[in-house]
N, C-alpha and C positions, 0 to 999 in steps of 0.2 A: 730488353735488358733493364735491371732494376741498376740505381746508384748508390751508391754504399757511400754514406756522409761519415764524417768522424765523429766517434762518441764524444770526441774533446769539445766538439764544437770551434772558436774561431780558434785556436789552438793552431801553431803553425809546424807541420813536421819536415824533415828533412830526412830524406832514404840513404843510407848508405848501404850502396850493392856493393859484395864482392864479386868481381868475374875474374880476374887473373887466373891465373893456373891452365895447364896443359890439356891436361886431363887425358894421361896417356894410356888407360886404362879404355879407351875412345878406340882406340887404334886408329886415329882419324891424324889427318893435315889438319881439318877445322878445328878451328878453337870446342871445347867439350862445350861452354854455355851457347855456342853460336847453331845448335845442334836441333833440327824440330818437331815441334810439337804440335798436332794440329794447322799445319802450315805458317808456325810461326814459332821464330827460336824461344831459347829456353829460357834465357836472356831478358827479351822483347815478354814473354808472358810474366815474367820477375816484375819486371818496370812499371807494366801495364797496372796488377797485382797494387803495388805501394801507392801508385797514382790514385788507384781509384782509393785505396782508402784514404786520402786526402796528403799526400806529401806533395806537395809547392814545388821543391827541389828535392833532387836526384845527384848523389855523386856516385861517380860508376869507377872504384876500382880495375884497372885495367892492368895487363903486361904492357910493358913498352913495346910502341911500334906497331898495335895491332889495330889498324886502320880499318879493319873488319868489322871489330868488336865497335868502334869510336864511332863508326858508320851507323848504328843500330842505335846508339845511346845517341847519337843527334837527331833520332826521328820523334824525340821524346819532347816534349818543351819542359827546360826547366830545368834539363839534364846536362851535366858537363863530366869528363871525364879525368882521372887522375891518377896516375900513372904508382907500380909497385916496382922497383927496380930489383928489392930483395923479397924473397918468402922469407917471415922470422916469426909468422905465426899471423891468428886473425887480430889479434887488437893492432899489432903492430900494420897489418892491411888495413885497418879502420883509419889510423894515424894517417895514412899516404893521403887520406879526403882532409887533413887539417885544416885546411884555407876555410873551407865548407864546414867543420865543424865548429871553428871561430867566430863564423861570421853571425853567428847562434839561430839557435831556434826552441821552440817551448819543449818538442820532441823528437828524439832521434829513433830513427830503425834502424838499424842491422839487418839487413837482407843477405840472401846468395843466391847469384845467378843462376846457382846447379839446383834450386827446390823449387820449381815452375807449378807444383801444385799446390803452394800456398795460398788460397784463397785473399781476396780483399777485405774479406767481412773477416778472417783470419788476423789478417796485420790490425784493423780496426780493432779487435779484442785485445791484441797485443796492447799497443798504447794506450789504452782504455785505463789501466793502472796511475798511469803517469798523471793522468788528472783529477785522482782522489790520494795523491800524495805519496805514490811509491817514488824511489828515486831508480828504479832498475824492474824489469818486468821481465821475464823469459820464458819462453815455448818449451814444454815440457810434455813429453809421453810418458805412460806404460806398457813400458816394452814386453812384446814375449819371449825378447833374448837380448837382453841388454847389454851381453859381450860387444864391446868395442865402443859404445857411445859410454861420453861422460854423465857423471851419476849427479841428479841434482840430491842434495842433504836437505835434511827436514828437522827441524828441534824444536819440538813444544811448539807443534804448528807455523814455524817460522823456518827460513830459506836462510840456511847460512853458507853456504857455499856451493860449488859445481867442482866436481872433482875428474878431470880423466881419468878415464880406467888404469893407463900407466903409471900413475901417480897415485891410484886409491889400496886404500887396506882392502884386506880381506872379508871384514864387514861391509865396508861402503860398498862394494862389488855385490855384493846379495842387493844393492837397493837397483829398484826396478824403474823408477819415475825417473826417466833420461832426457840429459838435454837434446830439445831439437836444435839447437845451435843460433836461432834467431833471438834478436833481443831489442828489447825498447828500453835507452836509456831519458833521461830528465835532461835537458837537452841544457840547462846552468850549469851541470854537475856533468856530465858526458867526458869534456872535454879532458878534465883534472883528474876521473875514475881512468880514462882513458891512458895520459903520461904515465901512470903512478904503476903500473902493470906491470912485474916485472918477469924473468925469465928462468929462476929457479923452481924448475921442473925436469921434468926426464927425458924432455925435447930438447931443452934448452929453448922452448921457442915462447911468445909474447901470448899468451891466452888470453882472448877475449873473454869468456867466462869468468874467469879471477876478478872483473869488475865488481863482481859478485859480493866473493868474501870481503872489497874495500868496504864496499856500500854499508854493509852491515857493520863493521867495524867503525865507522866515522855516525854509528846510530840512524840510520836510512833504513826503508822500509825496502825489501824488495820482495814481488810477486807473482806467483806462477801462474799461466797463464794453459790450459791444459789443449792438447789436438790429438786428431788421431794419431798415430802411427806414420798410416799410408801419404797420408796428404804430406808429412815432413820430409817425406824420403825423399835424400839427394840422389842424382844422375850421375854415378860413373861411370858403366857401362854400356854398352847395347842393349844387354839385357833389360839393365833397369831402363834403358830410354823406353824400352818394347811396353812396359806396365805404366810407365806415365803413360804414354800416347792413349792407351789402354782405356785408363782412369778419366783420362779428357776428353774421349768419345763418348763415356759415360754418362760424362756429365752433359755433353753437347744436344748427345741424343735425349736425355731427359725433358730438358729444356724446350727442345723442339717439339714433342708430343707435350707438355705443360702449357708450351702458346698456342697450340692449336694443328699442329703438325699432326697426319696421320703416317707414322715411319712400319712398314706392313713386317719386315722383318728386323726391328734395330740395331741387332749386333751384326747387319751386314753391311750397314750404310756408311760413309764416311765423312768427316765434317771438317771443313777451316776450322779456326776460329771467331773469322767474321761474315760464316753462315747468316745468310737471313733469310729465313721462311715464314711467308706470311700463313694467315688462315687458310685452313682448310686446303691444304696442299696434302697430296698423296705422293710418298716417295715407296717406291715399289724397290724390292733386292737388292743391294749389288749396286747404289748407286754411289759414286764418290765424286764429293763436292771441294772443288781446289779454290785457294784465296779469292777473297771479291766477290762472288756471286750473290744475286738478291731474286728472290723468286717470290712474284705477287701472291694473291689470294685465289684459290682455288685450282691453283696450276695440279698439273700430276707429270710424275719424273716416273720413266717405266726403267724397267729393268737392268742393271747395265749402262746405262748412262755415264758419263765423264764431263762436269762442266768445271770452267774459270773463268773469273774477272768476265762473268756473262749476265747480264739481267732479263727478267723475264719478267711483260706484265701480267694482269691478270688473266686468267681462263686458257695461259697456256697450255699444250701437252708435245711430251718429247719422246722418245724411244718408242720400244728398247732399244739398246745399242747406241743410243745418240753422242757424240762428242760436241760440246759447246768451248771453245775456245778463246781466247782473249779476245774482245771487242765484240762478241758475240750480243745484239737485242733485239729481242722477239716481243713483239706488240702485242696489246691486249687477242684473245684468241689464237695463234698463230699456230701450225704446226709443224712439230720435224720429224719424223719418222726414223723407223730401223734402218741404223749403218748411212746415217745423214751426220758431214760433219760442215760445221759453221763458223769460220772464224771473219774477225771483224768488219762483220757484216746485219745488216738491218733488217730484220722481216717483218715486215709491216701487217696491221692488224689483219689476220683471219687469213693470211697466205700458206701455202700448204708448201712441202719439202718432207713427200713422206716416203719416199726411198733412193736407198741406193746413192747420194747423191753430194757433191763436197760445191758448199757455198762459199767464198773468201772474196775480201774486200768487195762487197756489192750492197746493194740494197735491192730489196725485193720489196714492189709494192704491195697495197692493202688489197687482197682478195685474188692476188695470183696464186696460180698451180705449178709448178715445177715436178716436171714427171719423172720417173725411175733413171736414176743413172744422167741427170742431167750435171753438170758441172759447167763452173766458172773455170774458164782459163786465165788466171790474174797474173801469171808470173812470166816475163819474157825471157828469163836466164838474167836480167842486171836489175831491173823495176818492176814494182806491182802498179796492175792498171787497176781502176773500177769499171765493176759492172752494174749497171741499173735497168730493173725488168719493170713495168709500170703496171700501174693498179689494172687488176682482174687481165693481166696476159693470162695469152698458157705458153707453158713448153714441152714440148712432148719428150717421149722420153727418148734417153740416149741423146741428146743433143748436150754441145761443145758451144758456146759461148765465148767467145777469144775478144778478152778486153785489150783495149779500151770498148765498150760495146753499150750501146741503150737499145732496150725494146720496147717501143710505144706501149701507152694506154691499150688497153683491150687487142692488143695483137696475138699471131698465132703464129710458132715455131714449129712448122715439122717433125715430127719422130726421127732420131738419125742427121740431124743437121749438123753444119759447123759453122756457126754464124761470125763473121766478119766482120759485117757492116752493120749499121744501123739500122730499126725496121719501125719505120712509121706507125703511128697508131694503126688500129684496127686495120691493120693488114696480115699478110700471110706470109710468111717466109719459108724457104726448102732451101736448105743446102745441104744438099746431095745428088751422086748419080744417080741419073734415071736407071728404073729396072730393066734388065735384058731378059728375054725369054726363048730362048735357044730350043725347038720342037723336037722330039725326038733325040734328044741328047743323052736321057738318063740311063736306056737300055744298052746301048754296043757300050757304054763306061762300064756297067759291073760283071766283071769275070766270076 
């Protein structure tokens, strides 16, 4: 991943997120920004987003009471959160961060929790104005239906206001170039364009945009800052969550064949967003990759695959079918096979688990075999026990493993077993009935 520095240079910025609101358009319990993307809320990608382009501090507009939403904004450093009691519009939600606007900085954003594909290199363009002397900067598109967004005005090459559509004539409604709704204010001047905002419009409500027309009017420069369309679009639906997600696997997938990833079908793969695949890795159809996972250099993920929070090092191979699970790592070489599933558990270099076969809490040594249909018994009904198999055992297949259990160095488990006890190195274990062979039994059976 590259780092995206601010054009300002030592310039200090300060984020203001709006997340408040319902967003009942969700049809959801969860808060609408708390909603994910890439295995990570919409929220937490906002944050992450303003971070990297260099904001110090984070004030996070909240609803009261939403220990959910405050949860998320504390995993941020740097970030504190501030509460909206009323909706009376966006400036008047910027206001609720006052403490934080006070306490100054060279540049402010204006973020929203609901546009999770604002890029970083995005917000860095944003503020970029601010330090060649604009007092106001704002995201602006061209729309191909600019019913319902507010219209940014243009005069002799010059930004004199943002108008909402409820509020605009019938000329300003033909202009095309619409606010995306984020903005970078002068972080001296923020705070007084900010108070000065008032409510005479058709909402009756506080417009952030109107900072706009002050700016110009008090002789301030302000400058538009252009993006796509797609990238600005807020989330209020399911629908629109389904085209973010969408957009972010796009991008994820790109990414990963750009470092060296070979992705064999890429619109079928799935990614976190704190995917790591090293060189030369093969991910084959159909595979989906959940938070946490890091996969060395020249691994191959077959078909069908499901991993999380699993690492893998190098010259792994897994599937098809494999499930990797939290605390799931596989050592340099190691293999899992089809319909092998692994959860936190160790497979030590060059150990094979290639059918059939559910690994949990154990470790498996370097150059053991585990054969078809082997499993760990880890759960008693109230505790998980551990199981450890030692470097180069075998176990045959169909064997039951009932931890607490260790199988020596270079030991041998019978086909069929249910092992209890312990089996010393380089020994042999059976557990099971002996065969019976009943002579002449099969003919008087079948009528």
């Amino acid at each position: 991943m590259t780092t995206t520095s601010s054009p300002a240079g030592a310039r200090s910025l300060l984020a203001v997120v709006l997340a408040a609101g319902k967003g009942t358009r969700m049809r959801s319990d969860l808060p609408k920004v708390l909603h994910p993307i890439a295995g990570r809320s919409m929220l937490a990608h906002v944050l992450a987003a303003v971070a990297k382009a260099g904001a110090g501090r984070l004030a996070v507009v909240v609803e009261p009471g939403r220990d959910d939403v405050a949860e998320v904004v504390a995993g941020f450093p740097g970030a504190e959160t501030f509460p909206q009691a009323e909706r009376l519009g966006t400036a008047h939600a910027v206001l609720a961060a006052r403490a934080a606007l006070a306490s100054g900085a060279d540049d402010v954003v204006v973020a929203f929790g609901d546009t999770p594909l604002v890029t970083a290199e995005t917000y860095a363009r944003l503020r970029a104005p601010l330090a060649e002397g604009a007092a106001v900067a704002v995201l602006a598109f061209e729309a191909r239906d600019p019913a319902g967004y507010g219209r940014v005005l243009v005069e002799d090459g010059r930004v004199t206001a943002i108008r909402e559509e409820k509020d605009a004539s019938a000329a300003e409604r033909r202009v095309t170039l619409s606010n995306a709704g984020l903005m970078a204010l002068s972080g001296p001047l923020a705070l007084g364009l900010l108070e000065r905002i008032g409510n005479a419009n058709a909402a009756g409500e506080y417009y952030l945009p109107d900072a706009v027309a002050l700016a110009v009017a008090d002789g301030h420069r302000v400058a538009v800052v252009p993006v796509d369309e797609a990238e600005a679009q807020g989330i209020n639906d399911r629908v629109q969550l389904s085209v973010a997600e969408a957009t972010v696997q796009a991008r994820l997938r790109r990414n990963a064949m750009l470092s060296g990833a070979t992705l064999v079908a890429p619109e079928t793969v799935f990614f976190s967003h704190d995917t790591a695949l090293g060189r030369d890795v093969v991910v084959e159809p159909h595979v989906v990759f959940g938070p946490g996972v890091v996969v060395g250099d020249g691994c191959t993920i077959h078909a069908f695959s499901h991993l999380e929070k699993a690492t893998l090092a190098e010259g792994v191979q897994i599937g098809p079918y494999a499930r990797l699970r939290p605390g799931a790592v596989l050592e340099r070489g190691a293999r899992i096979g089809n319909f092998v599933e692994v959860k936190n558990a160790a497979i030590r270099a060059g150990a094979k688990v290639n059918h059939l076969s559910y690994v949990g809490d154990a470790e498996i040594g370097a150059g053991a075999n585990l054969g078809a249909g082997t499993i760990t018994c880890n759960y008693d009904g109230v505790n998980k026990h551990r199981t450890v198999v030692g470097a180069s055992a075998f176990v045959g297949s169909n064997s039951a493993l009932v931890a607490p259990v260790t199988v020596g160095d270079g030991a041998f488990v019978g086909s069929g077993s249910v092992i209890t006890d312990d089996v010393p190195p380089g020994t042999l274990a059976i557990g099971r009935g002996r065969q019976v062979v009943k002579a002449g039994w099969a003919k008087p059976t079948k009528r």
